[in-house]
N, CA and C of each residue as an Amber inpcrd file, in Angstrom:
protein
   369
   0.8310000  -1.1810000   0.0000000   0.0000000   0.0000000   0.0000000
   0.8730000   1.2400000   0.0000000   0.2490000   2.1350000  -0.2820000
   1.3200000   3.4420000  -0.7590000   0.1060000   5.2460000  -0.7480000
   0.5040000   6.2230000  -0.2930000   0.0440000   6.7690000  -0.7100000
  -0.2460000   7.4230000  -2.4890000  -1.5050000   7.3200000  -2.6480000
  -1.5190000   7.6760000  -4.4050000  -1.1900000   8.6270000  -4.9720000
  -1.3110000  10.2360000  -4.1700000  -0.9100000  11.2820000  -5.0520000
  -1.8980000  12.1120000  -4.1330000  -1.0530000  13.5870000  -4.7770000
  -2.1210000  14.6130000  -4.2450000  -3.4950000  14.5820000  -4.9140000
  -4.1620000  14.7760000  -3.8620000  -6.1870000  15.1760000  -4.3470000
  -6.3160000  16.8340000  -4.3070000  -6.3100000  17.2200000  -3.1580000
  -7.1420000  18.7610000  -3.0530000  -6.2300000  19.2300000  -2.1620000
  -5.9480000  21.1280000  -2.2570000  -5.1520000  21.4980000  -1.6120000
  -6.2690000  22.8980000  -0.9580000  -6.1270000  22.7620000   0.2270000
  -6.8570000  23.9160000   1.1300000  -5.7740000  25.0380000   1.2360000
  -6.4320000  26.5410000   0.8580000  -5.7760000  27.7350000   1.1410000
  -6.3060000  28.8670000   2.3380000  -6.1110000  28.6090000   3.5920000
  -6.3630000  28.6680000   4.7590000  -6.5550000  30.7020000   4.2110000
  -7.3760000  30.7070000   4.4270000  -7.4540000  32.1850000   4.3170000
  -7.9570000  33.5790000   5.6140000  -7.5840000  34.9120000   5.4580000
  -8.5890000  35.7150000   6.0320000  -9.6250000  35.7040000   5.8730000
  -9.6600000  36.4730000   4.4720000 -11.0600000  37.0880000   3.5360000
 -11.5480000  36.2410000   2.8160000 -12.1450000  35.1960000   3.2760000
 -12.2710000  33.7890000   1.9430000 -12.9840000  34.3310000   0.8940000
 -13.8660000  35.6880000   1.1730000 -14.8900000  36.0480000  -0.4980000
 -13.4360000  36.1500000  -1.5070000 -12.4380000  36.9520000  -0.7350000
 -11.3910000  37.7560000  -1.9040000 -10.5430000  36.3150000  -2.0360000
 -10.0920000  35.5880000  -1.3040000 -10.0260000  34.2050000  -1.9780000
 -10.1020000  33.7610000  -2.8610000 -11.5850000  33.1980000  -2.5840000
 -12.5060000  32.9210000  -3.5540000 -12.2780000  33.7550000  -4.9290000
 -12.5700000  34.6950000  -5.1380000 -12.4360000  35.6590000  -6.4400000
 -11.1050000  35.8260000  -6.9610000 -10.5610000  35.6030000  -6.1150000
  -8.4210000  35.4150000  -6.9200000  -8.5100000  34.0430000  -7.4990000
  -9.1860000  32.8920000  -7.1060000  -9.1190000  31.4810000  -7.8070000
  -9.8510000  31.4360000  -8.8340000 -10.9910000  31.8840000  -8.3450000
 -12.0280000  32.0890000  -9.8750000 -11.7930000  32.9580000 -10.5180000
 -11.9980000  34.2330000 -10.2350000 -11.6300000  35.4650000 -11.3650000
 -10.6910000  35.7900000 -11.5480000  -9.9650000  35.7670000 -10.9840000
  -8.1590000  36.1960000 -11.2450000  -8.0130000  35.2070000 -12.2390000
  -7.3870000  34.2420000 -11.4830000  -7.1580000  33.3550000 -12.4220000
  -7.6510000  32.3110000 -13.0380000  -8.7310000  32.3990000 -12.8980000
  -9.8000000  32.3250000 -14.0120000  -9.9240000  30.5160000 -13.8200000
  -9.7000000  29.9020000 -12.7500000  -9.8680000  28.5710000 -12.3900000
 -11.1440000  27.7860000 -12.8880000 -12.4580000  27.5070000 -12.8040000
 -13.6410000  26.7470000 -13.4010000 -14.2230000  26.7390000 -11.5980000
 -15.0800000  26.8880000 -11.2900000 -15.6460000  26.7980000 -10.2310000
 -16.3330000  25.8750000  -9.8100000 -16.2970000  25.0380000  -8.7960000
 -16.9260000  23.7560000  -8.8460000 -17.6470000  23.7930000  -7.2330000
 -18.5570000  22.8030000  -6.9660000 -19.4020000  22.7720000  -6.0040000
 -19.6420000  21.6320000  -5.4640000 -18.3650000  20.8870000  -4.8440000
 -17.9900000  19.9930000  -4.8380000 -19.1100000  19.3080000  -3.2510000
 -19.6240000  19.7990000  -2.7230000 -20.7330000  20.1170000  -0.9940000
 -21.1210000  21.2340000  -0.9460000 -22.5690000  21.1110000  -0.7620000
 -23.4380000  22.2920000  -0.1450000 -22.3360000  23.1940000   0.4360000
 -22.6910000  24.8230000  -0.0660000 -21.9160000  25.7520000   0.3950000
 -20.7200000  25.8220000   0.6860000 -19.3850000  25.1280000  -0.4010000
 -18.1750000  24.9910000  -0.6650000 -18.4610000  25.2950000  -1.7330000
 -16.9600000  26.3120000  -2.0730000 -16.5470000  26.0620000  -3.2920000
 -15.2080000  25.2310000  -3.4480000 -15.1130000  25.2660000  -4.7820000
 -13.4940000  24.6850000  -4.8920000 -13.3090000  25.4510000  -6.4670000
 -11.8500000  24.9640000  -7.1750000 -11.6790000  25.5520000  -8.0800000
 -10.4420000  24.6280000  -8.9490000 -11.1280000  24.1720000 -10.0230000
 -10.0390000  23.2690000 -10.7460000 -11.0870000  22.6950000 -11.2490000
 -11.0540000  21.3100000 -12.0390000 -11.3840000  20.2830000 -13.0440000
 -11.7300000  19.1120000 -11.8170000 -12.5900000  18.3970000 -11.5160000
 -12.5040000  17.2560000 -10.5750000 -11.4560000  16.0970000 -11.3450000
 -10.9360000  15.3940000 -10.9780000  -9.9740000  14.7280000 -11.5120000
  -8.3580000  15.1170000 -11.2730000  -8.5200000  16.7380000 -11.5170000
  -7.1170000  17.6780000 -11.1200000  -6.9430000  18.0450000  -9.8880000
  -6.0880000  18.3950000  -9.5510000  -5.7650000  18.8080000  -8.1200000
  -6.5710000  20.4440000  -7.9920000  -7.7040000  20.4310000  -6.7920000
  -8.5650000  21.5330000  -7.0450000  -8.4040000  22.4810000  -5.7210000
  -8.4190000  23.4980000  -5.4680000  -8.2270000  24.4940000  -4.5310000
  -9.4970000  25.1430000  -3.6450000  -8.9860000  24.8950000  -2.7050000
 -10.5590000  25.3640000  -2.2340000 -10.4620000  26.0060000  -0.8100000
 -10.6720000  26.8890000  -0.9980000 -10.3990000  28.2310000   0.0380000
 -10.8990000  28.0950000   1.2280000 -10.7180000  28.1960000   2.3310000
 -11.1420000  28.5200000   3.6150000 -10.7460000  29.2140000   4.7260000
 -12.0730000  29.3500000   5.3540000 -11.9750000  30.7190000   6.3330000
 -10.6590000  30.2150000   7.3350000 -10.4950000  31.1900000   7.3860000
  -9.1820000  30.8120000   9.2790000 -10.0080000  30.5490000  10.6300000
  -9.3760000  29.2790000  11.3120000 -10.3760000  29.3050000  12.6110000
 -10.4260000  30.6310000  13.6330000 -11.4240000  30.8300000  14.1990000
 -11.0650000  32.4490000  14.6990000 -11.6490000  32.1290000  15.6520000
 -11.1060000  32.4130000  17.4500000 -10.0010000  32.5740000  17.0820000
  -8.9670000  31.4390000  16.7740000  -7.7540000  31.4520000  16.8010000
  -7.1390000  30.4760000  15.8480000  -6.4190000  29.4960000  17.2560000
  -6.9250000  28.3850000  16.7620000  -6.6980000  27.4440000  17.8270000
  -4.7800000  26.8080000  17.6840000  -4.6240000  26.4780000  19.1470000
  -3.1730000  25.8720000  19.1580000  -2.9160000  24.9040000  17.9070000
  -1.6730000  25.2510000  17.3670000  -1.6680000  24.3110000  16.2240000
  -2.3600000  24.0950000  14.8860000  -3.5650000  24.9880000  14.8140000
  -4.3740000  24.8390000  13.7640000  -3.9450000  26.0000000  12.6430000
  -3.8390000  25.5970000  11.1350000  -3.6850000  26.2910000  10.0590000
  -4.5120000  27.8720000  10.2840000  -3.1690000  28.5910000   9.9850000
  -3.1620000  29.8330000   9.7160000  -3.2720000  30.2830000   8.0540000
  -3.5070000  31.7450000   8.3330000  -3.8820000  32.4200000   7.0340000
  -2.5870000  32.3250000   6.3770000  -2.5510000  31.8840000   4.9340000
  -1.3010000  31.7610000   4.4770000  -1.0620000  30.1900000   4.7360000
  -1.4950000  29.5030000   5.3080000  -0.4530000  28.4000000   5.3930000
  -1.6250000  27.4900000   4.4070000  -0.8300000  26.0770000   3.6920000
  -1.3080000  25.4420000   2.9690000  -1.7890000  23.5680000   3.5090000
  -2.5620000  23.1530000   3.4190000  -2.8420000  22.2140000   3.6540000
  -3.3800000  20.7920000   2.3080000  -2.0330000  20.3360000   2.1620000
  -2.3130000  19.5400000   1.5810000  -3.1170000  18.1420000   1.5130000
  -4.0680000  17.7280000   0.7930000  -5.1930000  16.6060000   0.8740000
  -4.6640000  15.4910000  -0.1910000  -3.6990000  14.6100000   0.4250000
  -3.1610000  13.1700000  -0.0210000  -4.1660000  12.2740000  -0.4070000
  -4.6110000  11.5950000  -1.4440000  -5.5810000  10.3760000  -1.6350000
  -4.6760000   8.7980000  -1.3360000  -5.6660000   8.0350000  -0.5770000
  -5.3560000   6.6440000  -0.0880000  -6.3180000   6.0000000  -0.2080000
  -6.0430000   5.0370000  -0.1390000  -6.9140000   3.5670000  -0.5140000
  -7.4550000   3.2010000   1.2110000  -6.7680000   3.3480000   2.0710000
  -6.9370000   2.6810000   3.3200000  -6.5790000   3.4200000   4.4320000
  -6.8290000   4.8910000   4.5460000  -6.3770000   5.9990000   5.9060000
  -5.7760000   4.9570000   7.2640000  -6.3710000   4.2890000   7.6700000
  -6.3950000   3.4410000   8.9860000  -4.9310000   2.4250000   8.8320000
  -4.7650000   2.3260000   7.5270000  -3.7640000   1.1590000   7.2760000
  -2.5600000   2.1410000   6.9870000  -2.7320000   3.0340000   6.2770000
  -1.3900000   3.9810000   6.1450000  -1.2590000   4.6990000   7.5050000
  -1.8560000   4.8130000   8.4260000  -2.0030000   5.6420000   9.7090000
  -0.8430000   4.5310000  10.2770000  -1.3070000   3.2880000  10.1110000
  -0.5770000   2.3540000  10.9490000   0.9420000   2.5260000  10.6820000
   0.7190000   1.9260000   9.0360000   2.4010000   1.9500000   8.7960000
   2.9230000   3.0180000   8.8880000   2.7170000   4.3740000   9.0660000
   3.4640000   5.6310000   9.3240000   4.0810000   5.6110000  10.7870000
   2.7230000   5.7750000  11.6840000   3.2410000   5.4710000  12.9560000
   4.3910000   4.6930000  13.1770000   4.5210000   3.3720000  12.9570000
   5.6620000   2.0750000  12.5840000   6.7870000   3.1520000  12.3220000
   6.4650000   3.8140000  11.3300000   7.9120000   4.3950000  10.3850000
   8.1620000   5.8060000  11.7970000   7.3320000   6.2150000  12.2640000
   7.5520000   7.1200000  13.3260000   7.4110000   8.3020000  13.0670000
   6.0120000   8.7860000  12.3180000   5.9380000   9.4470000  11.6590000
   4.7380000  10.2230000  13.1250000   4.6090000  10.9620000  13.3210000
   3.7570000  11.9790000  14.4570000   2.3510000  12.3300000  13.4240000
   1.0050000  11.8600000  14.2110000   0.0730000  12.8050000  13.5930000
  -0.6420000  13.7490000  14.7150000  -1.1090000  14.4390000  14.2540000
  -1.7220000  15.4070000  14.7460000  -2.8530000  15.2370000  15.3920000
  -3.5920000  14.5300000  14.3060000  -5.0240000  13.6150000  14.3280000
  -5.2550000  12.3720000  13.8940000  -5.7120000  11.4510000  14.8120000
  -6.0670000   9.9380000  14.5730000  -6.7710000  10.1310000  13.3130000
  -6.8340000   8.9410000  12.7240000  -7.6880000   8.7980000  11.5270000
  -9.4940000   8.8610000  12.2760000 -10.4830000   9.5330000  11.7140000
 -11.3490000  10.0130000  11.5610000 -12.6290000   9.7020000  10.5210000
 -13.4160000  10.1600000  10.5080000 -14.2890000  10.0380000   9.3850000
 -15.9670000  11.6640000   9.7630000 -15.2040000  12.0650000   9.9890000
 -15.8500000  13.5160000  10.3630000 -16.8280000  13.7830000   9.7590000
 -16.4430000  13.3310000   8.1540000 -17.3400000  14.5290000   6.4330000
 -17.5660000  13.0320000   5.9610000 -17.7560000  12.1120000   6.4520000
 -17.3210000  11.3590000   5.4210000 -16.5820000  10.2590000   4.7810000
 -15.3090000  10.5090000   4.4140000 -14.3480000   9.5020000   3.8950000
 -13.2540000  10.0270000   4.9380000 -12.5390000   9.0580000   5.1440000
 -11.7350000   8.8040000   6.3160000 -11.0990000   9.5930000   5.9050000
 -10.3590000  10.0620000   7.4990000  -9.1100000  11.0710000   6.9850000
  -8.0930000  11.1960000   8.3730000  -6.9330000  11.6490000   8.2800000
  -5.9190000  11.7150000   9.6210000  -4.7810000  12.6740000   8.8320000
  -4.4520000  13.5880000   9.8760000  -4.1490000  14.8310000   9.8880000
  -2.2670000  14.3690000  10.5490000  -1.5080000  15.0450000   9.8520000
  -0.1690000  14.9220000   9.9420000   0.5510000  16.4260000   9.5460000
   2.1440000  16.5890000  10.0360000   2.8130000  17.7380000   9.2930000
   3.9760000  16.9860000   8.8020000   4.1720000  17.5390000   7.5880000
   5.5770000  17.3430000   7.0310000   6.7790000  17.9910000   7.6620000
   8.3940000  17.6120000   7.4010000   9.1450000  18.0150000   8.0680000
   9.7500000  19.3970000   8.1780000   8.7370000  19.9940000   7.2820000
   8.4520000  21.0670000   7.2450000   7.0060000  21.9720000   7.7650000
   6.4600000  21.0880000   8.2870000   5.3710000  21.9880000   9.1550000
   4.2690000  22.0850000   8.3440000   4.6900000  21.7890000   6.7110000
   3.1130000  21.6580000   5.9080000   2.2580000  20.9480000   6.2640000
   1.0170000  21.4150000   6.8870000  -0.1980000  20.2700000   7.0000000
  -0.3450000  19.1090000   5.6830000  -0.7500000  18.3670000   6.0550000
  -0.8100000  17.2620000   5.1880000  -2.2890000  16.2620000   5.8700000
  -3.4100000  15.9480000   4.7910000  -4.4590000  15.1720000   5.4850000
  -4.5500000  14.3050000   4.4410000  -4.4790000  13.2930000   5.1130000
  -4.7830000  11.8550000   3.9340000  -5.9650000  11.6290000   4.2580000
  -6.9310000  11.5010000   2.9320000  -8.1260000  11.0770000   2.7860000
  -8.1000000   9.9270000   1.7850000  -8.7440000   9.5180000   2.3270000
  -9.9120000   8.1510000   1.6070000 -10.8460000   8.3870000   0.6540000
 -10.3290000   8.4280000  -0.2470000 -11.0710000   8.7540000  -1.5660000
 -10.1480000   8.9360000  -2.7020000 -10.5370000   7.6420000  -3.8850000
  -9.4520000   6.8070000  -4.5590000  -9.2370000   8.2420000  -5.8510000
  -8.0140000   7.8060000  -6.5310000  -7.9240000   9.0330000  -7.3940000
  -8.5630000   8.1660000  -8.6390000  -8.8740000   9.1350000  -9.7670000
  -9.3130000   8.7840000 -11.2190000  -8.3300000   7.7120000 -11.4000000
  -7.9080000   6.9810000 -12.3490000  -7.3820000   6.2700000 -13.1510000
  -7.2100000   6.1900000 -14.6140000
């Protein structure tokens, strides 16, 4: 088992309207409506962007404005949770299923959020 590739990348924002309007209108992304009252922005299939508010106020540890959170696709969250741990890898958050399709929250060795979800890529 292996992680598959990036899925979706969250852009932790202030102003999510002006966000929002730099992905779509700026640069002119395709707007998609991927859940009730989300947007996102890309092609489904492509790696798609999807803006969100900052927690306010902003909790210990939790993504700030500016910072990026990358959304990994896996076949098995619970089974890659395992073998990471093994490898000694720190998460943040146990694997979950909050929205949905499983997911567990990690940082890279660089502090980039990173959330592996459960939900297979195209082929």
């Amino acid at each position: 088992m292996a992680v598959n590739g990036l899925l979706m990348m969250h852009v932790i924002s202030k102003d999510l309207e002006a966000t929002r309007n730099f992905y779509g209108e700026v640069l002119g992304l395709a707007e998609q409506a991927p859940m009730e009252g989300e947007k996102a922005f890309g092609e489904a299939g492509n790696t798609q962007i999807w803006p969100m508010a900052a927690m306010d106020p902003a909790q210990e540890g939790a993504p700030k404005p500016g910072d990026i959170i990358m959304v990994m696709s896996c076949d098995d969250v619970r089974a890659e949770y395992q073998r990471m741990q093994e490898d000694g890898v720190q998460f943040m958050i146990e694997p979950s299923n909050p929205y949905g399709p499983w997911e567990a929250h990690l940082r890279d060795p660089n502090g980039l959020w990173i959330t592996l979800m459960e939900i297979p890529l195209k082929k």
